[in-house]
Each structure stands twice: as C-alpha cells, then as structure tokens.
ZALOMI-875375 format. One record per residue: z, y, x of N, C-alpha, C, O in turn; residue in one letter; residue number from 1. Coordinates in Angstrom, 1 decimal, padded with zeros to 4 digits. Atoms other than C-alpha are relative to their C-alpha. Example, Ala and Ser with C-alpha at 12.3 -4.5 7.8 and 13.67 -1.06 7.14 Angstrom:
% ZALOMI-875375
000.0	-001.2	000.9	007.8	-004.5	012.3	000.0	001.2	000.9	000.7	001.2	001.9	A	1
000.0	-001.1	-000.9	007.1	-001.1	013.7	000.8	001.1	-000.8	000.9	002.2	-000.3	S	2
***
This chain:
% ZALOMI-875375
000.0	-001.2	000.8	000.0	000.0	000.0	000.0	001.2	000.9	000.9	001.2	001.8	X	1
000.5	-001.3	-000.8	-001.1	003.3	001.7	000.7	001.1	-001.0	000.2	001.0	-002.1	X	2
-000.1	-001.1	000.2	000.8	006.6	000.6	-000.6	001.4	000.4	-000.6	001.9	001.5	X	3
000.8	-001.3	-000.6	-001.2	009.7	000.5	000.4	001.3	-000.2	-000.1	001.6	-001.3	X	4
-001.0	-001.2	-000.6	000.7	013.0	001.2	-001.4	001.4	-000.7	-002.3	001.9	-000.1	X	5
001.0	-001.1	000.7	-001.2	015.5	-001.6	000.6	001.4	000.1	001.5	001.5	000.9	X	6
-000.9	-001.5	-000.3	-000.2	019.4	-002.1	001.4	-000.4	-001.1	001.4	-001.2	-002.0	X	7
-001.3	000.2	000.3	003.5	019.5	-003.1	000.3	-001.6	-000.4	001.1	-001.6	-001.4	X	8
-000.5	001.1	000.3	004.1	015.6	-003.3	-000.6	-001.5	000.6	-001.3	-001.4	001.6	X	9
000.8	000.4	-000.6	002.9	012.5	-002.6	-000.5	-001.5	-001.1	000.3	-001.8	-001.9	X	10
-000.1	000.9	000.6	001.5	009.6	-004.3	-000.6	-001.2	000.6	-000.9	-001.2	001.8	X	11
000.2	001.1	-000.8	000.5	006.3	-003.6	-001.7	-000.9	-000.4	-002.1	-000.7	-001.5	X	12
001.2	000.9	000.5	-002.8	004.1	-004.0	000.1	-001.3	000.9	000.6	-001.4	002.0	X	13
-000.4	000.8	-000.3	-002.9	000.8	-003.8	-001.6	-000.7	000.4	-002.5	-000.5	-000.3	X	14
000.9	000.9	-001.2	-005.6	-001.4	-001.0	000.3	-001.4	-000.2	001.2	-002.1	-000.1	X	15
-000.4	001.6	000.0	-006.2	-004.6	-001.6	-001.0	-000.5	001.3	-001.8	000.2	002.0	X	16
000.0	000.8	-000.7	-007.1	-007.3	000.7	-000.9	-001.2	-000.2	-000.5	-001.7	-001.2	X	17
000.6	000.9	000.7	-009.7	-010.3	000.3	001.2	-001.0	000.3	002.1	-000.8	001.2	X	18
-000.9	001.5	000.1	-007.7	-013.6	-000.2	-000.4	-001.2	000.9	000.3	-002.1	001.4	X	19
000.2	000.9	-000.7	-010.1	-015.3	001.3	-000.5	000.1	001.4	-000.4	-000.9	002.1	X	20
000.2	-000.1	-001.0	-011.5	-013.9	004.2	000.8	001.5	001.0	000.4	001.9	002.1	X	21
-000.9	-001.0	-000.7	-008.7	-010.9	005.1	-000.7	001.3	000.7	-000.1	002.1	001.3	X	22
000.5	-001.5	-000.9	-011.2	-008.2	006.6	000.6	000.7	-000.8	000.5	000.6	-002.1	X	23
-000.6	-001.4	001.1	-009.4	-005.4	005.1	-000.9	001.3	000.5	-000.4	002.4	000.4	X	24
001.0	-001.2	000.4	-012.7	-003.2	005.7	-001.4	-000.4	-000.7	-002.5	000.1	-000.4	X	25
000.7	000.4	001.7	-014.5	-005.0	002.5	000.9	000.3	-000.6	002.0	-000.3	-000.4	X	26
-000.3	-000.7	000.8	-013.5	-003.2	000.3	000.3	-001.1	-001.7	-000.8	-001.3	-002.2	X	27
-000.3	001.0	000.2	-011.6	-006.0	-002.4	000.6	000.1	-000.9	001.4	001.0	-000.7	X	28
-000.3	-000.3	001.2	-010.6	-006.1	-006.2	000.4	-001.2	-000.8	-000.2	-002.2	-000.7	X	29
-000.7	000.9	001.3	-008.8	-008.0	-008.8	-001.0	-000.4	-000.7	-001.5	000.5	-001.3	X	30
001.2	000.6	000.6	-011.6	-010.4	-010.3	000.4	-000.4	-001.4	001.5	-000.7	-001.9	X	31
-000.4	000.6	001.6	-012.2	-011.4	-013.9	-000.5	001.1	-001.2	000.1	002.2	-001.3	X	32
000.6	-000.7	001.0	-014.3	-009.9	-016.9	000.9	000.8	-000.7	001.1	002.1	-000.7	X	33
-000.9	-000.8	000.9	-012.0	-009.3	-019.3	001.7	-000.7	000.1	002.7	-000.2	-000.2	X	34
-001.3	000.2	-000.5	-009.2	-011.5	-018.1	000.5	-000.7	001.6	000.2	-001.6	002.4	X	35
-000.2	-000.3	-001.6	-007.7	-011.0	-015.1	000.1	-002.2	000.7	000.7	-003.2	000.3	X	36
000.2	001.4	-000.5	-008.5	-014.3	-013.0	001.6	-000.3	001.0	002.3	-001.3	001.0	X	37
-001.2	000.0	-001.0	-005.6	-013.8	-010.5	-000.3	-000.1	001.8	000.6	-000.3	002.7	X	38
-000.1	-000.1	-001.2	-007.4	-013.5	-007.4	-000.6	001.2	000.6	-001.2	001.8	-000.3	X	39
000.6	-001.1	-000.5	-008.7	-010.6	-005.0	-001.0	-000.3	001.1	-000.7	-000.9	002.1	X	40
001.4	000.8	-000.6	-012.0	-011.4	-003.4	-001.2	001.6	000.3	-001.4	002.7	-000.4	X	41
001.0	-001.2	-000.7	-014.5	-009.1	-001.5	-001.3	-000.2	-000.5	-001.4	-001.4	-000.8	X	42
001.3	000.7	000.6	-018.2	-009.2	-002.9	-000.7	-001.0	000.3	-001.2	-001.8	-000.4	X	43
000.8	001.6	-000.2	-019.7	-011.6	-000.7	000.9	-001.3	-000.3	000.4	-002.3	-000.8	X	44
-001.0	000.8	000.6	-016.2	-013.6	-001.2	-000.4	-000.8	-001.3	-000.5	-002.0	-001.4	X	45
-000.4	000.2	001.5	-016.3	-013.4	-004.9	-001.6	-000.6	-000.4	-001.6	-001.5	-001.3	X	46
001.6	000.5	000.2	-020.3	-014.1	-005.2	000.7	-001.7	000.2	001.1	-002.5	-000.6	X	47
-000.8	001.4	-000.3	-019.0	-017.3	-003.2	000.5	-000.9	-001.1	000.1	-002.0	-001.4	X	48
-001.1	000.6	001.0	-016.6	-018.1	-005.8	-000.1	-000.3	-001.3	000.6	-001.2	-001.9	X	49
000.7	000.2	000.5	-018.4	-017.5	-008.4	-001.1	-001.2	-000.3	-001.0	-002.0	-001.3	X	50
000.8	001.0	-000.5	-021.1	-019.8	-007.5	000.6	-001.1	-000.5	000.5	-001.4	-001.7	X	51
-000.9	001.2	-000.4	-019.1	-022.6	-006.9	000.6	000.1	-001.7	000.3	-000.9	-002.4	X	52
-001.0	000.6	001.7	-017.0	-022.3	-010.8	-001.4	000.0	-001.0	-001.1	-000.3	-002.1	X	53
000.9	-000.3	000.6	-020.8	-021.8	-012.2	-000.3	-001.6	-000.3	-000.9	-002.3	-001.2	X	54
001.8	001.7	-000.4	-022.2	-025.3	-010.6	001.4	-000.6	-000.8	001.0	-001.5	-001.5	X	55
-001.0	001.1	000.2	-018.5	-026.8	-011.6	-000.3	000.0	-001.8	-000.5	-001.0	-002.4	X	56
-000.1	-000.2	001.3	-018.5	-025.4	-015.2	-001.7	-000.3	-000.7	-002.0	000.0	-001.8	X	57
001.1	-000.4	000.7	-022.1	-025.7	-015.7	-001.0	000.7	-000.8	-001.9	000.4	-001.5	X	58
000.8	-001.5	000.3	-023.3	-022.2	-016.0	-001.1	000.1	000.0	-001.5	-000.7	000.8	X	59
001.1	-000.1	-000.6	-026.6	-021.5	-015.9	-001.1	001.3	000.8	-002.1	001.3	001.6	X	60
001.0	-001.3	-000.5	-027.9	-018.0	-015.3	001.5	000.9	000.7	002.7	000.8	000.4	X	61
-000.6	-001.2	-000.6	-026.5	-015.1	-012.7	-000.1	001.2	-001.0	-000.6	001.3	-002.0	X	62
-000.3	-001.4	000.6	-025.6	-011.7	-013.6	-001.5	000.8	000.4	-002.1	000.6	001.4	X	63
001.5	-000.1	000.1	-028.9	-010.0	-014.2	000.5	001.8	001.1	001.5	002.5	000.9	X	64
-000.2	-001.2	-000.9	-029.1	-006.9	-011.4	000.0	001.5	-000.8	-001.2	001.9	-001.1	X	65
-000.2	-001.6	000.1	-028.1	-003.1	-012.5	-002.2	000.4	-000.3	-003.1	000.4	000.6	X	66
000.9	-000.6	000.1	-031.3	-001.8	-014.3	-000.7	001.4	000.8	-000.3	002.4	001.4	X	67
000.7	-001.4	-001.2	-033.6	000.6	-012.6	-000.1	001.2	-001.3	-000.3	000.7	-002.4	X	68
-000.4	-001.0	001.1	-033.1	004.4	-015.1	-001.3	000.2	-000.6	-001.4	000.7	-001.8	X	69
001.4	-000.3	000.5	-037.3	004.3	-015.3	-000.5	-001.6	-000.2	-001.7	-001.8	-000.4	X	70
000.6	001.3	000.4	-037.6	000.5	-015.9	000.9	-000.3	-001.5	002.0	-000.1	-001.9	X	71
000.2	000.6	001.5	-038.7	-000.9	-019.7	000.0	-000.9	-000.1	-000.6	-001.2	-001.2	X	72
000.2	001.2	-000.2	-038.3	-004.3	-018.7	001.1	-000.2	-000.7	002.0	000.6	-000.8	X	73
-001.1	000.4	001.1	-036.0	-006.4	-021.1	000.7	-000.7	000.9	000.2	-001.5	001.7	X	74
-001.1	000.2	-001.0	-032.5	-006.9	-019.5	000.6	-001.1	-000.8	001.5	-001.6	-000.1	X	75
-000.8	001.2	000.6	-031.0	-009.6	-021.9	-000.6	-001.2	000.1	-001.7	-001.4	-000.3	X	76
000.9	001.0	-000.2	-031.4	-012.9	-021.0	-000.3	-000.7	-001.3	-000.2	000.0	-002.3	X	77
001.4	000.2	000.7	-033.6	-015.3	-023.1	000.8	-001.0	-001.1	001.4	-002.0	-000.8	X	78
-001.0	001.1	000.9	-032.2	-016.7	-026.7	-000.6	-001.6	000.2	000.3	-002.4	000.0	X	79
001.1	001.4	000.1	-034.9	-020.0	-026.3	000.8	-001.2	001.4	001.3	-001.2	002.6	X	80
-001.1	001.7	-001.3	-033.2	-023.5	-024.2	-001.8	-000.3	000.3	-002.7	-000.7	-000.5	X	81
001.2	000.0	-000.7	-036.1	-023.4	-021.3	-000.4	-001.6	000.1	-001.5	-001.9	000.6	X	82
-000.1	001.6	000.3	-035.5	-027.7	-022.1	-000.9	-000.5	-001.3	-001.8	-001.3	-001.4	X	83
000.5	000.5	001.1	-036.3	-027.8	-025.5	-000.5	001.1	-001.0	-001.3	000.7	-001.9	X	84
000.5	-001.1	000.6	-037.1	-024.9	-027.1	001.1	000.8	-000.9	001.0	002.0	-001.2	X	85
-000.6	-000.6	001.1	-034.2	-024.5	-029.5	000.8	000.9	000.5	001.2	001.0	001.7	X	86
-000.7	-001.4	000.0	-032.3	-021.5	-030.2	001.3	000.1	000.9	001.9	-000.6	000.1	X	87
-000.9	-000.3	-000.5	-029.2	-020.8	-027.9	001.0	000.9	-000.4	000.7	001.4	-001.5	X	88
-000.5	-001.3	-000.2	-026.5	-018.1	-027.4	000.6	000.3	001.4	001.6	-000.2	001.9	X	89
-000.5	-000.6	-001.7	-026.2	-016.5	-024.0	001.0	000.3	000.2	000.7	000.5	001.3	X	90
-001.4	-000.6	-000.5	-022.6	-015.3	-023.4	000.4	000.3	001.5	000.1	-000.5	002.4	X	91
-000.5	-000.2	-001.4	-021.1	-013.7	-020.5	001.2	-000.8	000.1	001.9	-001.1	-000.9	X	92
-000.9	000.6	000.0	-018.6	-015.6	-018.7	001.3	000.8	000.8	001.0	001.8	001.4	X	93
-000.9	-000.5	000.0	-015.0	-014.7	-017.8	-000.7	000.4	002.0	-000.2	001.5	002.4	X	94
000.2	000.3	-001.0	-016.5	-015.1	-014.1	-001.4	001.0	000.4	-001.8	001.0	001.5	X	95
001.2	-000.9	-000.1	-019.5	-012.5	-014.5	-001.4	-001.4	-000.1	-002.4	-001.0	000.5	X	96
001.1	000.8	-000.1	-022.2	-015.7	-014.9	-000.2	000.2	-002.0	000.5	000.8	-002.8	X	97
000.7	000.0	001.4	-024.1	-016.3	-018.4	000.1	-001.7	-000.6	-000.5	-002.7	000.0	X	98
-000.2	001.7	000.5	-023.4	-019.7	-020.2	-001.0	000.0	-001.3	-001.2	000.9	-002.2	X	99
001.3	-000.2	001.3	-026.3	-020.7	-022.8	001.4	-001.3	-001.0	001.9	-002.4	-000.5	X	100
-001.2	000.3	000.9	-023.5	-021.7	-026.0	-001.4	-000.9	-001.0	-002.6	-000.9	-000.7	X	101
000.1	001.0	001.0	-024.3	-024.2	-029.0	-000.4	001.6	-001.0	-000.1	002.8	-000.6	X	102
000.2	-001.5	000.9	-025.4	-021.3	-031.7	001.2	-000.4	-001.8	001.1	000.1	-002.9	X	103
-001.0	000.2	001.1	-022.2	-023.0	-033.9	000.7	-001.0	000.2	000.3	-002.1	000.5	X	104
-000.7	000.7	-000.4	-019.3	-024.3	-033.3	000.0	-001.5	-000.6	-000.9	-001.8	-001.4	X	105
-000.4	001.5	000.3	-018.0	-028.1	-033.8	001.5	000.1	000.1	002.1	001.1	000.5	X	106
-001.0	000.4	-000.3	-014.7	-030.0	-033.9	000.1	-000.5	001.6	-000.8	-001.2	002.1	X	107
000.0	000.6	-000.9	-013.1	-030.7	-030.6	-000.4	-001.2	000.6	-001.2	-001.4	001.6	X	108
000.5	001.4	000.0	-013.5	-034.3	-030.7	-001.3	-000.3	000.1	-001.5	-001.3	000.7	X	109
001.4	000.2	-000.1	-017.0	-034.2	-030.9	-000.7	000.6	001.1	-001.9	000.6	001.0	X	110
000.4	-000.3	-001.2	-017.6	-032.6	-027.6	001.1	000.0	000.9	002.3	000.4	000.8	X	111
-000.2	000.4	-001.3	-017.3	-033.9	-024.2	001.3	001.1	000.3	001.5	002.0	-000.6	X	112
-001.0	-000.6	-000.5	-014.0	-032.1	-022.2	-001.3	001.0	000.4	-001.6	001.7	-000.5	X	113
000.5	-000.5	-000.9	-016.6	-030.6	-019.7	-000.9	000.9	-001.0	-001.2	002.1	-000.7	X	114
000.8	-001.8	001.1	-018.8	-028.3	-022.7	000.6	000.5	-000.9	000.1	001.0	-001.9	X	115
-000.9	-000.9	001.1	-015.9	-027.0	-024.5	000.2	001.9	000.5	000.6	002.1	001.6	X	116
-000.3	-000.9	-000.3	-015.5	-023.4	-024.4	000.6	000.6	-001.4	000.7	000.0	-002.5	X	117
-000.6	-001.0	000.8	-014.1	-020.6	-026.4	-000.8	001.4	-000.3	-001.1	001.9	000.8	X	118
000.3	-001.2	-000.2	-015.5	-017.4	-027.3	000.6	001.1	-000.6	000.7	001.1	-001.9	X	119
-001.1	-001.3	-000.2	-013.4	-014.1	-027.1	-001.1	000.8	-000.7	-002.4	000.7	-000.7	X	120
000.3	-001.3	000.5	-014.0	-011.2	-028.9	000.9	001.3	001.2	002.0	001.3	001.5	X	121
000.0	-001.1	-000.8	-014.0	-008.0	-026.5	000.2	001.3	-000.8	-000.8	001.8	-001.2	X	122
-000.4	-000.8	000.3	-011.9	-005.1	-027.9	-000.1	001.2	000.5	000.4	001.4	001.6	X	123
-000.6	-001.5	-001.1	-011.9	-001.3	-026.8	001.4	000.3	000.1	002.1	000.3	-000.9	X	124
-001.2	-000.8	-000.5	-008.9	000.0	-025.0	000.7	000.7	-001.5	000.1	001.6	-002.1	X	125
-000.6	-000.5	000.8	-006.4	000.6	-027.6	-000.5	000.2	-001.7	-000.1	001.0	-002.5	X	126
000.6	000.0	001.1	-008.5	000.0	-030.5	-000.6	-001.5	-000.9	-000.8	-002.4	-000.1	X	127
000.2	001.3	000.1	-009.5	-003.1	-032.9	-001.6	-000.4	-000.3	-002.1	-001.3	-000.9	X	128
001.9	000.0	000.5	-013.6	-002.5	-033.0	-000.1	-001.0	001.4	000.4	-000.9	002.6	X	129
000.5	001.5	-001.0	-015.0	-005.7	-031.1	-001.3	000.9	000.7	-002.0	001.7	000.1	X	130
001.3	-000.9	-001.1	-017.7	-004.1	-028.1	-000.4	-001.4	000.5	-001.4	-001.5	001.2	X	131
001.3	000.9	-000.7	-018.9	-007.3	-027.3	000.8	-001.6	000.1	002.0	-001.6	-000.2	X	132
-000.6	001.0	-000.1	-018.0	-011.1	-026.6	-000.2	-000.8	001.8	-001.1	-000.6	002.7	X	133
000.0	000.7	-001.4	-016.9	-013.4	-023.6	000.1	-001.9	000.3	000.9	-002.6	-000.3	X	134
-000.5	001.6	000.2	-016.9	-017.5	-022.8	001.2	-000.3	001.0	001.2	000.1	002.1	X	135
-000.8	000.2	-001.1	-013.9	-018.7	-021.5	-000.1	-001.6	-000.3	-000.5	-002.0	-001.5	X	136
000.3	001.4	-000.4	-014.0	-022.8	-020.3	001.7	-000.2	-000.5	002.7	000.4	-000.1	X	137
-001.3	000.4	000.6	-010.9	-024.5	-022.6	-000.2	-000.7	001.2	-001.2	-001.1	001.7	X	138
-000.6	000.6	-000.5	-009.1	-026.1	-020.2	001.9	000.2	000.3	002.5	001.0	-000.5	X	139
-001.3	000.1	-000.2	-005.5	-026.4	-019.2	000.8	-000.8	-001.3	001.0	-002.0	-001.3	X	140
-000.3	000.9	001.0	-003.9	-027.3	-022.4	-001.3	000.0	-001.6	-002.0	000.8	-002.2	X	141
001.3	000.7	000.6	-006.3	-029.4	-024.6	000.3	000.8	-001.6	001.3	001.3	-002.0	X	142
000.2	-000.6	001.4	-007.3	-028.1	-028.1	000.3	-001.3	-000.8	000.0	-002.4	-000.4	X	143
-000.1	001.2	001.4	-006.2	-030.4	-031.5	-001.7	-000.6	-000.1	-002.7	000.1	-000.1	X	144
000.9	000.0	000.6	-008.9	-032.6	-032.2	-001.2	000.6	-001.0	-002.3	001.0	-000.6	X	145
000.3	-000.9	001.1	-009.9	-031.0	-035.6	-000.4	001.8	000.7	-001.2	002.5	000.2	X	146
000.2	-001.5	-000.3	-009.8	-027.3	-033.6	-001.5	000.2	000.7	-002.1	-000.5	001.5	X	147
001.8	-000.6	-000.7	-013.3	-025.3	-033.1	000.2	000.3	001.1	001.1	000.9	001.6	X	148
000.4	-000.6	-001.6	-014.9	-025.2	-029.7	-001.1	000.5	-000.4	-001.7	000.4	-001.5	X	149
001.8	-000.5	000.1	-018.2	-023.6	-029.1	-000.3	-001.2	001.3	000.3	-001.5	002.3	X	150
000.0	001.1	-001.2	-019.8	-026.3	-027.0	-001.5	000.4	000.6	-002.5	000.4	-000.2	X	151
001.3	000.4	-001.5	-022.6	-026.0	-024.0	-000.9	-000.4	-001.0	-000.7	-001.4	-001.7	X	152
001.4	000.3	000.4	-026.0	-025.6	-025.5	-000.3	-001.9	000.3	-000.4	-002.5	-000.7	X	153
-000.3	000.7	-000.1	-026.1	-028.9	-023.5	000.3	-001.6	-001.1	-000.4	-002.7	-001.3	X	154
-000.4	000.9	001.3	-024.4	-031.0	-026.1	-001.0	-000.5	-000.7	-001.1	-001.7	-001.0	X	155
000.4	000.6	001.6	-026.9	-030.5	-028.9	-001.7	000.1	000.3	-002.6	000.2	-000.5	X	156
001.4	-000.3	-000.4	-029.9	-030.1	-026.7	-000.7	-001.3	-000.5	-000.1	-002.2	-001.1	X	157
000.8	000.6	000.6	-033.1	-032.2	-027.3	-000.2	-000.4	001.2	-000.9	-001.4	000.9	X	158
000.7	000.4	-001.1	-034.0	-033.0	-023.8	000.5	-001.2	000.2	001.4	-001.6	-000.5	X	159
-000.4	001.5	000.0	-033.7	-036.4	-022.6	000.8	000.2	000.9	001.8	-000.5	000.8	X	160
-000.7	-000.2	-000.9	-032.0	-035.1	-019.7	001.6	000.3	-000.2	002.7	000.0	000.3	X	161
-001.3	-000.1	000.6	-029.4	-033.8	-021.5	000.7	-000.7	-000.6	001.9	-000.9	-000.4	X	162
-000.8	001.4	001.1	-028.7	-036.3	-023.9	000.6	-001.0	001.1	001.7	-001.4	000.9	X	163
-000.6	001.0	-001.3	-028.2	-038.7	-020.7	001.4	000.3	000.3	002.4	-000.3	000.1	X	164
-000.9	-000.7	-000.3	-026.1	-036.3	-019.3	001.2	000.1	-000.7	002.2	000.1	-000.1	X	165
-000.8	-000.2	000.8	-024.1	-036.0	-022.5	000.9	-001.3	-000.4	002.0	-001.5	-000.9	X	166
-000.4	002.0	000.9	-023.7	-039.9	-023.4	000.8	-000.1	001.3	002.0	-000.5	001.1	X	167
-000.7	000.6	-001.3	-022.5	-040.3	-019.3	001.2	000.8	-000.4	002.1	000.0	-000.6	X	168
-001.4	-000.4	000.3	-019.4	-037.8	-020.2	000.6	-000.2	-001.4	001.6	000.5	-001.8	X	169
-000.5	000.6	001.2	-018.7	-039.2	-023.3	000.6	-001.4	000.2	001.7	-001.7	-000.2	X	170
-000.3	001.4	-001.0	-018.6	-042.8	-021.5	001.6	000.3	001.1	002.7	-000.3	001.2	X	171
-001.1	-000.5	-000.7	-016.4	-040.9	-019.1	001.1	000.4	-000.6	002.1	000.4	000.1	X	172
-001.2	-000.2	000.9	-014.1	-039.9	-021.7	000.9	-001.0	-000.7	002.1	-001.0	-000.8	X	173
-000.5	001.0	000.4	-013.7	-043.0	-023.3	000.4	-001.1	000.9	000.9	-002.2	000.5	X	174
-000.8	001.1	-001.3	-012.7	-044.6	-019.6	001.0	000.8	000.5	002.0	000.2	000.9	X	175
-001.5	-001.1	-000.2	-010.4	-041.6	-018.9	001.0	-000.5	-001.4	002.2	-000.4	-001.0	X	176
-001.1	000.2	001.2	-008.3	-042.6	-022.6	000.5	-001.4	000.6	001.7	-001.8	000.5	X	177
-000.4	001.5	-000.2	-008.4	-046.1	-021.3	001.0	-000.3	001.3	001.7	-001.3	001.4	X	178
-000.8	000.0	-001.0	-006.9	-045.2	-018.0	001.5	001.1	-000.1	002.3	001.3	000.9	X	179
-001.3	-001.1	000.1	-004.0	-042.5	-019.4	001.1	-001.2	000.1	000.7	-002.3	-000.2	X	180
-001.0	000.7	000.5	-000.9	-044.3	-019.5	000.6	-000.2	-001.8	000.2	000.6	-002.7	X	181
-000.3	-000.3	001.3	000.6	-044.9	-022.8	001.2	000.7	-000.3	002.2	000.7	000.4	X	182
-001.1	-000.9	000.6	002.8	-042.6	-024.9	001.5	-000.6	000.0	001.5	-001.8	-000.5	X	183
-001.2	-000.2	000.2	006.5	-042.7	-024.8	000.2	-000.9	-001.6	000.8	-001.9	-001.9	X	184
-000.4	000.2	001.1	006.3	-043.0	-028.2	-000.1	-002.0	-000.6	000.8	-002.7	-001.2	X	185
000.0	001.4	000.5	004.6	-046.7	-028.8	001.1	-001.1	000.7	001.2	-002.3	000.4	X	186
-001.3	000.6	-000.3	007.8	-047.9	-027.0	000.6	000.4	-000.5	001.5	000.8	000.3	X	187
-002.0	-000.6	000.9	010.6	-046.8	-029.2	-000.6	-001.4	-000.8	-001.6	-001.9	-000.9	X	188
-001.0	001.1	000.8	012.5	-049.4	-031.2	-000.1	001.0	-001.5	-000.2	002.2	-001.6	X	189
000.2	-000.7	001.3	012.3	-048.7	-034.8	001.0	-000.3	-000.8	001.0	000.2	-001.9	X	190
***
C-alpha cells in the first residue's frame, strides 16, 4: 500500500501485485466480471488463466477486441451452433470468455455435472433495472435434482460429436454414483 502526501493531508491508494508472476511493474487487478473471482493477475497472467478455465469449462469463444469508433462491423457474437445450425445463447462468462447456453433451461438431472451453469442477472449500482446477463459454471455445492440449470449448448446439440461427447459424461456420471461411498443413512437401525 503506497501513501501519497496530497495538499493539506494524505491519503492512500492501494497497488496490487500479480499472484502469479510478482513483477510489481505489470500493473495488476482484482479479476472477475461481476463476481469477484478472488485472485490478482496481471494481463498476460490473467489471459493465461483464463484460457486454461475456458478449455476446462468448455468455453468457446474469447472476448471480442474493443471496437474501432469508425468501424460498422457487428460486435456480438453469432446466435447459430457453427455444428448444427441451431439456435444458441452466447453469454459472457464470469471469466471474460463467451459460453454458447441451451436457449432454455432443463432440470438438473438431466444434464451432465460438466454443462451445468447458471445465468445471473447483472444489476446497476444501487438500482434493481437488469443491464445485462452473466454464466457462472454451478459447481461447488450441487443443485436439487428437480432445480433449473441452463446447460451447454453442447447438451442438446445435433452434431454427432456432441452427442458422443454427451453420452461419454453421462457414462461418467453413472460410474462416479457407483464409486461414491454410501450414505450414512442406509445404515441406521430402524
């Protein structure tokens, strides 16, 4: 933390630090769209890092580059699944990347762990008018069966590739239930 000595007082501003590679002359910020991720990462850092939770979560598209003030070129990426043709929904991700969504939610149960997400509503500062939406990747604690996910375009795609893809983590899910231990509960005495 650096104190800076202004006319009659002084106040302070606060320098951060990358986390991961410590030059403290990259210039280094608190990451996370709309919720704070918890780490401080320098641009080439955070690109890095990015990256990497995109290929894990199965992101598809980067953040589209800062428009030019005299270019008419269309900046929103593309509603059409470049696989099969059908309709999508692009969302930004909590991570700055673009996830192509299901265009209507489902019950948990019916999608894979790995294309469950969520989608946030983005509020103004002190106000309840929605400015826009975000995907966040459900994980940590699991959703009820019965509760809406928005699931990974992925899911309900038409490609053969996908569907492979989909049936192998579905496979995977039903050998992950088989390898949990069992509940507490089917041992009790009645």
């Amino acid at each position: 933390m650096l104190t800076l000595e202004g006319m009659g007082g002084g106040r302070t501003e606060q320098r951060h630090v990358c986390e991961e590679c410590g030059d403290p002359s990259r210039p280094a910020q608190e990451r996370g769209v709309a919720i704070p991720l918890g780490v401080v990462r320098c641009d080439p850092c955070w690109e890095r890092l990015a990256n990497e939770l995109a290929e894990i979560d199965g992101v598809t598209d980067r953040p589209t580059p800062e428009p030019d003030a005299e270019s008419t070129r269309w900046i929103e990426p593309d509603n059409e699944c470049p696989r099969c043709g059908m309709e999508v929904r692009p969302v930004r991700t909590n991570y700055d990347r673009w996830v192509n969504l299901a265009t209507s939610p489902m019950r948990a149960k019916e999608v894979p762990r790995p294309y469950r997400w969520r989608v946030r509503t983005l509020t103004a500062r002190h106000s309840a008018y929605p400015i826009g939406v975000i995907a966040v990747k459900v994980s940590g604690i699991e959703p009820l069966p019965d509760d809406p996910v928005t699931p990974a375009h992925t899911v309900v795609c038409a490609d053969p590739v996908a569907i492979e893809e989909v049936r192998r983590a579905r496979l995977a899910e039903v050998e992950r239930q088989y390898r949990l231990p069992p509940s507490v509960g089917e041992f009790e005495d009645e």
